[in-house]
Structures are given as structure tokens and as C-alpha cells.
N, C-alpha and C positions, 0 to 999 in steps of 0.2 A: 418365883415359881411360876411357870407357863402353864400349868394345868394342862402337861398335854399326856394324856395317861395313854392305854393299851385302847387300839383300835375296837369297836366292836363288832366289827363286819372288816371282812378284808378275801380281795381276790389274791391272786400272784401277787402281783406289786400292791404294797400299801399304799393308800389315797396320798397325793401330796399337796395336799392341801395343810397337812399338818407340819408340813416343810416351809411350804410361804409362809404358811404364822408366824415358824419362827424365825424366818428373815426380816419378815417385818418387823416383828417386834426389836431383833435386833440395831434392825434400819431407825426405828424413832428412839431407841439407845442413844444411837448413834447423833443423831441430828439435836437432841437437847444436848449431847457435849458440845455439837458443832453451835449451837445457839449462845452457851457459854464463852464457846473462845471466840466468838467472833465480838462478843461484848471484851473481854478483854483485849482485844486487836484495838476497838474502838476508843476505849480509853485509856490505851499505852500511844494513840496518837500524840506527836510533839507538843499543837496544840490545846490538847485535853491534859494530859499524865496526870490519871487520877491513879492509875495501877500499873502495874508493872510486872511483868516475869522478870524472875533471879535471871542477873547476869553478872559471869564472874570474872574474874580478874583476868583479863588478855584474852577472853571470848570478843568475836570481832562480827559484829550486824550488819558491815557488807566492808566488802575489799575494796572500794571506790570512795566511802564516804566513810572517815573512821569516827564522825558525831554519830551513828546509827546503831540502835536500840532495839530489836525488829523482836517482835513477838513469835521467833520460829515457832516454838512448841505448839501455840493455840492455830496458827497457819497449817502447822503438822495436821494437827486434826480436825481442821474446815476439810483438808484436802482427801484423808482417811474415810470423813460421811460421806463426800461424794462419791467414793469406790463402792461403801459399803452400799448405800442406797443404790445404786449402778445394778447391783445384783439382783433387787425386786424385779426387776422386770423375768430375768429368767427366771425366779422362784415361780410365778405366776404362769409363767410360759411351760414350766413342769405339771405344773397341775393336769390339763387335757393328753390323756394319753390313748390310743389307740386301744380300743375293746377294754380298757382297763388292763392291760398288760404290759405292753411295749417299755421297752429300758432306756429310753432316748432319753430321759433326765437324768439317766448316771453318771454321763460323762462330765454334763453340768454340773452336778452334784459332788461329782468328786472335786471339781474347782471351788464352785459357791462354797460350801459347808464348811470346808479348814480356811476358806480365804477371811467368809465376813467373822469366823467366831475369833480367831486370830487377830484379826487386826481390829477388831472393836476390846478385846482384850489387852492387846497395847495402849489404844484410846483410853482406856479409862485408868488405866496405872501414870499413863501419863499426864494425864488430865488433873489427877489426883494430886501429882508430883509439881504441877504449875501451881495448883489453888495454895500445898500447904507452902510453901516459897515465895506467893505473892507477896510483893511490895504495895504495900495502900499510900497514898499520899491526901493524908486528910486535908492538909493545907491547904492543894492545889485542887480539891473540892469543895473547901471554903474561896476560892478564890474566883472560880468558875463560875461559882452561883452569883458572887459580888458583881462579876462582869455583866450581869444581866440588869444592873439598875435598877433590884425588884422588882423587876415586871413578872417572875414566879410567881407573885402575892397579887396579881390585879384580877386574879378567880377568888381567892379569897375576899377580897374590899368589893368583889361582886356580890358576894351571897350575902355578906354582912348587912350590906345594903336593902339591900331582898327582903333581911329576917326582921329589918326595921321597917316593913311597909310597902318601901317603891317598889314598883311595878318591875318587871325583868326587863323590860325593853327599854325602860326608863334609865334602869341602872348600869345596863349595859349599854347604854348612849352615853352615860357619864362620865364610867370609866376605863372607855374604849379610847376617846380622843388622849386623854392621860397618859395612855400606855403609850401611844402612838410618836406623842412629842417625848417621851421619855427615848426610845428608839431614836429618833429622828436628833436629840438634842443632847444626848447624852445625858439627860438631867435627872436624877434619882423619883424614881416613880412616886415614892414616898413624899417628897419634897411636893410636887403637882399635886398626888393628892391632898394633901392639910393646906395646901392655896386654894382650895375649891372648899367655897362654902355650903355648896350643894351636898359635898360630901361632908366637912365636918359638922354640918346641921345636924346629919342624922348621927354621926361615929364621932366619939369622946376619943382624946386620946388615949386610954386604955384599951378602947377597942380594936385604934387601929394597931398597937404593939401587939394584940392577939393576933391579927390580920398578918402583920410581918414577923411573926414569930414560927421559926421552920422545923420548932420541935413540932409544932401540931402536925408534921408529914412523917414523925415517928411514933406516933399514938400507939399503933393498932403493930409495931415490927415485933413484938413480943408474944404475941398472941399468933400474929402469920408464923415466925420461927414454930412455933411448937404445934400447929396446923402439920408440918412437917418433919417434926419430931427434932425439932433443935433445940438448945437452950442457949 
């Protein structure tokens, strides 16, 4: 609901200001689906496939290359916000009108108003239609995160550090070179840190499987869902 009731003052033409509202508002519709598919474009990359839009049997992701997998739909609707968002500017360019009268926004108007409510309308049936269809690949999100050496967990074996005492700078001299040669060496971050006696002075091994344990980054995902009204 826009709240946008019966004018309380009004010459000939109504003010259109109550017209850019709701282009706007339509406009940032529009750009959180586009913020959504551009995150699944990101991770239907070959390298990543953590998710996936349905593709069905003998649908073809380009004519050159028959390995290709290409996210049309969520590309559909990166390309959709940019039309709709396009149109703010003339919503706003309506607003100034001569004496408060002149009709130079209708002709606008009559484009802007079926174009953005239409195809943010397709936006979101379609949008809807990718999400309930997605493919998740939990695996190759477990696998993704493995590629990293745990070096995810070198802010956690930071703070742990922290809550034992050292100093931040101290800790973050510690277990910055760690992370460093873990990068550089391939070698499980985990592994460098229990070689440092600096660090397992202050951290028991119990503490550090706290440290690299990546359910503590789903603490709080049940509590966000229903902030949003999910279950």
C-alpha cells in the first residue's frame, strides 16, 4: 500500500509529484529483484555453482558453446530495472509544470505509467518463477568454502584471541602472517595456527573447533527469517 489517498488541494492538473512516488517506489521494486538475480547470475558462474535456474531438457544457453548454462531469466531482469529505473528521471521531469496547469506530462505519462507498472509486473512473476525452480547445490557450497584453507575463520581466532587478553594489534600481528602463508602456501590455516604457540597458549583445542566451526555464522538465520516474516 502507497498511501497515496485523494489530493487535498488540486488546480486543473493534479500535482505529479504523487506520480514520481510512485515510480519510484516502483523503481526500487524493481532494483531489489535486480539485486537478487544479479546474485544468482554470480553464483550460477561455472566457477562458483552454488545455484542454478531450471534448465530443461534441450533448452540451449547459447548456439556456439553447447556446455552453457546462462542465467537468462535473472539477466532478463537486471535488464527490465534498468528500463524501469530509466523512467525516473522523466517522472521527476513531470513534476514542474507551467502555472500549474500545462499537459506536457501526458504524453509522458501515457508511456511511463503502462510501461514501468507492466513490466515490473512481469519482473516479479518471473522472478518468483526462478526462486521457486532454483537448484541449490549444497555441496558445491561446501566445497567453495573448503577452497578457502579456512581462512573464513582467521576473524574468528582473532576475536577469540582478543577475549583471552591480547591486545588487537597484537592479535592481529599474529594471526595476519598465518593467514598470509596459508594463501601464499596452500597450507590449511587451521594447521599454522595450532603450530603457533602464541596462539595455542592462549586457545585450547576446544576453543579453536569453536573458532572453525561455521554453524556459529547460522546463529542468529532464524531469528533474521522471521524479522521478515519467514519460517
Amino acid at each position: 500500500h502507497l498511501g497515496i489517498g485523494t489530493a487535498p488541494i488540486s488546480t486543473q492538473t493534479l500535482q505529479r509529484d504523487r506520480h514520481a512516488y510512485y515510480i519510484a517506489t516502483l523503481s526500487l521494486i524493481a532494483t531489489s529483484l535486480e539485486k537478487f538475480a544479479v546474485e544468482v547470475r554470480n553464483l550460477q558462474k561455472t566457477e562458483t555453482r552454488e545455484v542454478e535456474e531450471a534448465f530443461a531438457k534441450g533448452q540451449k544457453g547459447s548456439s556456439a558453446m553447447p556446455h552453457k548454462r546462462n542465467p537468462i531469466g535473472s539477466e532478463n531482469i537486471t535488464g527490465i530495472a534498468r528500463v524501469i529505473r530509466g523512467y525516473l528521471t522523466t517522472a521527476y521531469e513531470n513534476v514542474a509544470l507551467w502555472h500549474e496547469r500545462d499537459i506536457s506530462h501526458s504524453s509522458a505519462e501515457r508511456i511511463m505509467l503502462p510501461d514501468v507498472t507492466i513490466a515490473l509486473d512481469y519482473a516479479l512473476n518471473r522472478f518468483t518463477n526462478i526462486i521457486d525452480r532454483l537448484t541449490v547445490y549444497e555441496e558445491n557450497m561446501t566445497e567453495n568454502m573448503n577452497k578457502t584453507f579456512g581462512l573464513i575463520y582467521s576473524q574468528r581466532v582473532l576475536l577469540a584471541l582478543i577475549d583471552k587478553g591480547m591486545v588487537r594489534e597484537e592479535a592481529y600481528d599474529t594471526v595476519q602472517p598465518k593467514a598470509m602463508e596459508s594463501w601464499q602456501t596452500k597450507t590449511p590455516f587451521r594447521e599454522l595456527v595450532e603450530a603457533d604457540t602464541k596462539i595455542t597458549d592462549k586457545l585450547s583445542k576446544e576453543e579453536l573447533d569453536a573458532c572453525f566451526d561455521p554453524r556459529h555464522h547460522l546463529n542468529q538465520v532464524d531469528t533474521i527469517f522471521k524479522r521478515v516474516g519467514l519460517e
